[in-house]
PDB file with SEQRES, HELIX, SHEET and CRYST1 records, atoms N, CA, C and O in Angstrom:
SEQRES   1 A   44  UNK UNK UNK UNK UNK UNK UNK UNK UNK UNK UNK UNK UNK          
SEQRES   2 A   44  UNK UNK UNK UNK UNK UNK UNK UNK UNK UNK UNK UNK UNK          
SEQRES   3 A   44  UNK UNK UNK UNK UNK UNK UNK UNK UNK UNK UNK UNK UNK          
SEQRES   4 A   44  UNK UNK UNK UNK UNK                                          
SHEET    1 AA1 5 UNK A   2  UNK A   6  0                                        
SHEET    2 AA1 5 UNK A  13  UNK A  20 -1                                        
SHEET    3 AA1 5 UNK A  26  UNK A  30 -1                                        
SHEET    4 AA1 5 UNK A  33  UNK A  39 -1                                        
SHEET    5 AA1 5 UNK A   2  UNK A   6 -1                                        
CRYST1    1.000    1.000    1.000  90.00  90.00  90.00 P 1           1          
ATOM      1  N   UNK A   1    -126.121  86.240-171.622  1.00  0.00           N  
ATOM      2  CA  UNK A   1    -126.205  87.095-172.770  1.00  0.00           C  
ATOM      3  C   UNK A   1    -126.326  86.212-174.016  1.00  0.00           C  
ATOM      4  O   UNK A   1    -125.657  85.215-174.287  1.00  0.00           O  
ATOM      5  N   UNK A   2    -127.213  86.719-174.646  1.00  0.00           N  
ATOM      6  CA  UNK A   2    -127.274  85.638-176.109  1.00  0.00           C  
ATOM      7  C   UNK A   2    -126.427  85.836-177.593  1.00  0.00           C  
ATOM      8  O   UNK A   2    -126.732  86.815-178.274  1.00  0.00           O  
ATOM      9  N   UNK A   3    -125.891  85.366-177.842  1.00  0.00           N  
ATOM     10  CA  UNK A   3    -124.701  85.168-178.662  1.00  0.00           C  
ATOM     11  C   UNK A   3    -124.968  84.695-179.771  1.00  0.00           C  
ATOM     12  O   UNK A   3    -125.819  83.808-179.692  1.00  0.00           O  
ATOM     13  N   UNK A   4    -124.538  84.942-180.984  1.00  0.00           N  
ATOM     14  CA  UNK A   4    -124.772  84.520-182.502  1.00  0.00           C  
ATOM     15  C   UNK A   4    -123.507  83.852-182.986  1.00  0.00           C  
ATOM     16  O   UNK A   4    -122.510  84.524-183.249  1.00  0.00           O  
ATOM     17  N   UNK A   5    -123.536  82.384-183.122  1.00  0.00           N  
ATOM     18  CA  UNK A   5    -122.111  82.022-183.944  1.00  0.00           C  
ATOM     19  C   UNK A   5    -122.587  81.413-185.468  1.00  0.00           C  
ATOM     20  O   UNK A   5    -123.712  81.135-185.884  1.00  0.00           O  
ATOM     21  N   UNK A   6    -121.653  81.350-185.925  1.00  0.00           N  
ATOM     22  CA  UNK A   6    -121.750  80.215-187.352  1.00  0.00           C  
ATOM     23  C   UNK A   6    -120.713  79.508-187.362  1.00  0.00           C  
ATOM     24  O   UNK A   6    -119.540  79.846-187.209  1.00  0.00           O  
ATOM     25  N   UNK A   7    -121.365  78.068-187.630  1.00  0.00           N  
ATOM     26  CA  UNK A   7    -120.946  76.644-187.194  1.00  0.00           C  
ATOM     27  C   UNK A   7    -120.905  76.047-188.913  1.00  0.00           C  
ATOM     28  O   UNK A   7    -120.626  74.880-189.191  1.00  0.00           O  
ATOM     29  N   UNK A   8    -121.180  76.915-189.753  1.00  0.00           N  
ATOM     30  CA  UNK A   8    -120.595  76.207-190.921  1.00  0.00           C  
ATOM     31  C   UNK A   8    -120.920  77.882-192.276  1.00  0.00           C  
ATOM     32  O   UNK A   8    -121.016  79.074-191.984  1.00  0.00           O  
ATOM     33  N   UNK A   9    -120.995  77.223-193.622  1.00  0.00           N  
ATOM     34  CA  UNK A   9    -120.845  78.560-194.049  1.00  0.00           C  
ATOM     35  C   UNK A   9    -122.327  79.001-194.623  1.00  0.00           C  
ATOM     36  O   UNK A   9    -122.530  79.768-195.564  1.00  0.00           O  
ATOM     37  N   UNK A  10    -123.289  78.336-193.835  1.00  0.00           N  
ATOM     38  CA  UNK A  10    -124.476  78.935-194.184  1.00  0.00           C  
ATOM     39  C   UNK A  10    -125.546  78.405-193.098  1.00  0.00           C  
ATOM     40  O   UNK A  10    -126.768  78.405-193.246  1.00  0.00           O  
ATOM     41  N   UNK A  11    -124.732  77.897-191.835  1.00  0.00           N  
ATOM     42  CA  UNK A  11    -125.630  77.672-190.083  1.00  0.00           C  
ATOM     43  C   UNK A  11    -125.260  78.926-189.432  1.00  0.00           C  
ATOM     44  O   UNK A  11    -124.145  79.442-189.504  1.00  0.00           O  
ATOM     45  N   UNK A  12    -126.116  79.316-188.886  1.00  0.00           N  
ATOM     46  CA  UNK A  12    -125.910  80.117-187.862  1.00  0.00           C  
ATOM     47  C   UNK A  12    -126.345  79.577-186.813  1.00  0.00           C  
ATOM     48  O   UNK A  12    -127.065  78.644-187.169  1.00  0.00           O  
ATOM     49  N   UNK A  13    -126.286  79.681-185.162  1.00  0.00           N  
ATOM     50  CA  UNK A  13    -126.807  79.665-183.875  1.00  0.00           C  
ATOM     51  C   UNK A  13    -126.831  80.682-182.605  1.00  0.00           C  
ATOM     52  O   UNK A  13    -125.993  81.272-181.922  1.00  0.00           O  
ATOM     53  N   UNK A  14    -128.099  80.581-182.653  1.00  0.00           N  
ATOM     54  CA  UNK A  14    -128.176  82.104-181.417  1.00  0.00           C  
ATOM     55  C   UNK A  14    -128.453  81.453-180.045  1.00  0.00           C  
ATOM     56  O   UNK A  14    -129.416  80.687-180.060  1.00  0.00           O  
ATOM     57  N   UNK A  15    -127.869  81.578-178.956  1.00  0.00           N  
ATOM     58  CA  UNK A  15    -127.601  80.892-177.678  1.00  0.00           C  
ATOM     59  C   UNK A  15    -127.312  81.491-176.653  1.00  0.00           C  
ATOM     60  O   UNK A  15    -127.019  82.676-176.811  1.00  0.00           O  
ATOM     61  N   UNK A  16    -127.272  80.862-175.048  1.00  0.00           N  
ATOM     62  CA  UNK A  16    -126.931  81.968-174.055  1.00  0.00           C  
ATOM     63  C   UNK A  16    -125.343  81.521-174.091  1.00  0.00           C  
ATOM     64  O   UNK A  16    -124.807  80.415-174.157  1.00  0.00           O  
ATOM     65  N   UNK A  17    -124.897  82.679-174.028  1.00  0.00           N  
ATOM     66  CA  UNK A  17    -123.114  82.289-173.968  1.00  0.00           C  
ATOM     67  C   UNK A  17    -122.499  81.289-173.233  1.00  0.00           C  
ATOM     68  O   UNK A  17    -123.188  81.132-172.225  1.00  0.00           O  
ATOM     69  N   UNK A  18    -121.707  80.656-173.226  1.00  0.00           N  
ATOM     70  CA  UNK A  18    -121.120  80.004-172.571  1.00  0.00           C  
ATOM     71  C   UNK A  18    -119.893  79.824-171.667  1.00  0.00           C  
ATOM     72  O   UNK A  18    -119.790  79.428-170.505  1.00  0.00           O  
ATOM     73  N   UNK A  19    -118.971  80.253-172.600  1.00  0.00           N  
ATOM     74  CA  UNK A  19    -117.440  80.681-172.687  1.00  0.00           C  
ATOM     75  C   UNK A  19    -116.757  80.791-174.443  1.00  0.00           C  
ATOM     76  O   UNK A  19    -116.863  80.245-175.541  1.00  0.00           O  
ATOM     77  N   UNK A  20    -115.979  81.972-173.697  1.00  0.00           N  
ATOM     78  CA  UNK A  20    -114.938  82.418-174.741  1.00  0.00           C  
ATOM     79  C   UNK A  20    -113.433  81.506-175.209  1.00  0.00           C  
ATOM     80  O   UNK A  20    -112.445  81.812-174.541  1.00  0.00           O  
ATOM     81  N   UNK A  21    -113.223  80.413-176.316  1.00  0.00           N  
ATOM     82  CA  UNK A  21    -112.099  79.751-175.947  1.00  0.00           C  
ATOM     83  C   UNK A  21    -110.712  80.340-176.529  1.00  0.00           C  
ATOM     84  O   UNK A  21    -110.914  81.134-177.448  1.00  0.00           O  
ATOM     85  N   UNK A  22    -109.382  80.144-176.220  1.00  0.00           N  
ATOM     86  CA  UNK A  22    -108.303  80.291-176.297  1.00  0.00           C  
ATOM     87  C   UNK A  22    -108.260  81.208-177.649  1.00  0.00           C  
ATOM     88  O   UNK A  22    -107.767  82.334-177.722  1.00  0.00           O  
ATOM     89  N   UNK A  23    -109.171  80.139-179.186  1.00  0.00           N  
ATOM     90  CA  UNK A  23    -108.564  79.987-180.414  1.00  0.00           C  
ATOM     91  C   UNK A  23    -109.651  81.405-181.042  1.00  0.00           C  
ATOM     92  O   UNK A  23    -109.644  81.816-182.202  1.00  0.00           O  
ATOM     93  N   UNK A  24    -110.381  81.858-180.084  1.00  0.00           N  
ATOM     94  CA  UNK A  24    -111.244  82.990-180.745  1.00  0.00           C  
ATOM     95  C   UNK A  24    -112.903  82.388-180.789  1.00  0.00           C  
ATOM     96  O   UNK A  24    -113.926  83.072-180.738  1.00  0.00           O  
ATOM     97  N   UNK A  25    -112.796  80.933-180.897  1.00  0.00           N  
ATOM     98  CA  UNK A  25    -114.366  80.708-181.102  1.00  0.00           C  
ATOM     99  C   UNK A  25    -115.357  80.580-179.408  1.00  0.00           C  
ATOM    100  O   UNK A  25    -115.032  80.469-178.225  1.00  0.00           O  
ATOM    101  N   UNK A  26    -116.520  80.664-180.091  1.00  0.00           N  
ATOM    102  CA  UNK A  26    -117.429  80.707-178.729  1.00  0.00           C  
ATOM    103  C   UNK A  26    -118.332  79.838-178.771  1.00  0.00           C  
ATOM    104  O   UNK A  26    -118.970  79.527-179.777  1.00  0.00           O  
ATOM    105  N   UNK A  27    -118.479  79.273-177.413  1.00  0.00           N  
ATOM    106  CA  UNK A  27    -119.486  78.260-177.076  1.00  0.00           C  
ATOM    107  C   UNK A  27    -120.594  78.464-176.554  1.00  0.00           C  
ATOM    108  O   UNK A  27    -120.575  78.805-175.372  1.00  0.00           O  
ATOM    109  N   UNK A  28    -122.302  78.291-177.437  1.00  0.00           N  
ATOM    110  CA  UNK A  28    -123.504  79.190-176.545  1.00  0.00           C  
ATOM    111  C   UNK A  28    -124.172  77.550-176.522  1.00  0.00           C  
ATOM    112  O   UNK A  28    -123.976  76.581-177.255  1.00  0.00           O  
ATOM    113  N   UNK A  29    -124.908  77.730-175.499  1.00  0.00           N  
ATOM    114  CA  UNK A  29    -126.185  76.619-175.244  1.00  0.00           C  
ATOM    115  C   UNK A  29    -127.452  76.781-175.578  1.00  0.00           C  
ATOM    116  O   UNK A  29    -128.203  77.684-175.210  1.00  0.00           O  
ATOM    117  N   UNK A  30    -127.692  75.849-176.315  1.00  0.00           N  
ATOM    118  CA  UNK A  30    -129.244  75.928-176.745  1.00  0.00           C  
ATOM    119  C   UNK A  30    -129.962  74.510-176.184  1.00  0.00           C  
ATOM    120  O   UNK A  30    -129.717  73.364-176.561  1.00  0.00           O  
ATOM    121  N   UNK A  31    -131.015  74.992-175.068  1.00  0.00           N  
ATOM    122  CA  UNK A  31    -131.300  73.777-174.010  1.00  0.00           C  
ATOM    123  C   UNK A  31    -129.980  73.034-173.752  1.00  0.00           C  
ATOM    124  O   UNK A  31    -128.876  73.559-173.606  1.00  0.00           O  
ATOM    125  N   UNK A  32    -130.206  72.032-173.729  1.00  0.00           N  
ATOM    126  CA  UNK A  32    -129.215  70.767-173.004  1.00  0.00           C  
ATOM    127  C   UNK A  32    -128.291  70.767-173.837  1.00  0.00           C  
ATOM    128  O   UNK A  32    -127.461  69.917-173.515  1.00  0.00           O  
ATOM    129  N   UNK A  33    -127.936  71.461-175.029  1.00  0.00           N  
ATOM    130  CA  UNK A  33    -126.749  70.887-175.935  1.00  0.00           C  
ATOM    131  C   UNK A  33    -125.901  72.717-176.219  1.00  0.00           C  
ATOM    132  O   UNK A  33    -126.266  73.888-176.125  1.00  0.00           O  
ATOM    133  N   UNK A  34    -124.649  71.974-176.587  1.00  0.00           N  
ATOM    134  CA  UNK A  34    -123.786  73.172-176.708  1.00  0.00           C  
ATOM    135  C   UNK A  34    -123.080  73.237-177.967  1.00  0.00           C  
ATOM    136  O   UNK A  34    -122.764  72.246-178.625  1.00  0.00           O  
ATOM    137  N   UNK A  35    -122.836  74.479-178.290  1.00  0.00           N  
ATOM    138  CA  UNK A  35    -122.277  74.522-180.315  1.00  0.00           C  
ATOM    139  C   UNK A  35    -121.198  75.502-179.999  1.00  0.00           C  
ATOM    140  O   UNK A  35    -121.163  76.482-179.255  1.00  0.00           O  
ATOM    141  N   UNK A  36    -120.163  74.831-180.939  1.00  0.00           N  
ATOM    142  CA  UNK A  36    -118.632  75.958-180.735  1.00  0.00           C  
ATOM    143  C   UNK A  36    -118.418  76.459-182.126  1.00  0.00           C  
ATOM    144  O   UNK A  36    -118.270  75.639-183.031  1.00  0.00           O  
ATOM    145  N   UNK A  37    -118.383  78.039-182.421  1.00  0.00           N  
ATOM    146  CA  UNK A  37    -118.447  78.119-183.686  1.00  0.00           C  
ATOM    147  C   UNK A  37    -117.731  79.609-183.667  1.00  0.00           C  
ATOM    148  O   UNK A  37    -117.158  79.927-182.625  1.00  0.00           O  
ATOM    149  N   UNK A  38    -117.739  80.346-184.552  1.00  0.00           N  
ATOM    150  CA  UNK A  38    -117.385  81.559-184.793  1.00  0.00           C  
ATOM    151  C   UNK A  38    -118.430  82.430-184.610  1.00  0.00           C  
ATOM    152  O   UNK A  38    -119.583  82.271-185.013  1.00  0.00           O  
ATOM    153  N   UNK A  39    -117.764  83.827-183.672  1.00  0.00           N  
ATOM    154  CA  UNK A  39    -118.777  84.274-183.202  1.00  0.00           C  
ATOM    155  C   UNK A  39    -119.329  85.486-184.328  1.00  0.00           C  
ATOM    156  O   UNK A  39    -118.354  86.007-184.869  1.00  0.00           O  
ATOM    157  N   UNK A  40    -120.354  85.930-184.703  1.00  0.00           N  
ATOM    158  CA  UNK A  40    -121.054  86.971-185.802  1.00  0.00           C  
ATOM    159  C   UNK A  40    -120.554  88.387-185.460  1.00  0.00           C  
ATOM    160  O   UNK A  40    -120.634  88.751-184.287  1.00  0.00           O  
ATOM    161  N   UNK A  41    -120.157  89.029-186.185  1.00  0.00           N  
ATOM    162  CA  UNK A  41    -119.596  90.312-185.814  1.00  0.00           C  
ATOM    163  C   UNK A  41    -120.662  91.107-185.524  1.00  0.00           C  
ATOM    164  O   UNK A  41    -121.479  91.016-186.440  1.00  0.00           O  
ATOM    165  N   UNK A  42    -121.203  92.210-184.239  1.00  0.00           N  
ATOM    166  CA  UNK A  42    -122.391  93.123-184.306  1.00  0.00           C  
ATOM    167  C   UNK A  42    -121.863  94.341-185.071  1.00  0.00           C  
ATOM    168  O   UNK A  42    -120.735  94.831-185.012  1.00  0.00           O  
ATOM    169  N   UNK A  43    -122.902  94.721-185.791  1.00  0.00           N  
ATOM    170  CA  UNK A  43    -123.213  95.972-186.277  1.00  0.00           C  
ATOM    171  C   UNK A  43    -124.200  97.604-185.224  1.00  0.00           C  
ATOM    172  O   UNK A  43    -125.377  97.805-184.923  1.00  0.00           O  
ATOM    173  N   UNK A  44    -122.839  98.420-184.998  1.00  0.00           N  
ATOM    174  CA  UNK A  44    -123.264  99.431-184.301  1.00  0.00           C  
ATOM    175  C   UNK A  44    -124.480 100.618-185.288  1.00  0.00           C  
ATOM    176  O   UNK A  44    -124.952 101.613-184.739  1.00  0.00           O  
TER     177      UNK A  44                                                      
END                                                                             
């Protein structure tokens, strides 16, 4: 599933999920590399 975090206060990254950690943030992969950031809230 592809996932939206922000990794600073004006990066975003959209990725296939990875895992959910302990502290609330999420880890998605984009190719070979992985980004841990806060995940984007969806809008229903």
């Amino acid at each position: 599933m592809l996932r939206t975090i922000t990794v600073g206060n004006h990066i975003q990254i959209q990725g296939l999920h990875v895992r959910t950690l302990d502290n609330g943030k999420v880890v998605v992969a984009v190719g070979n590399r992985e980004f841990e950031g806060k995940p984007v809230t969806r809008l229903n």
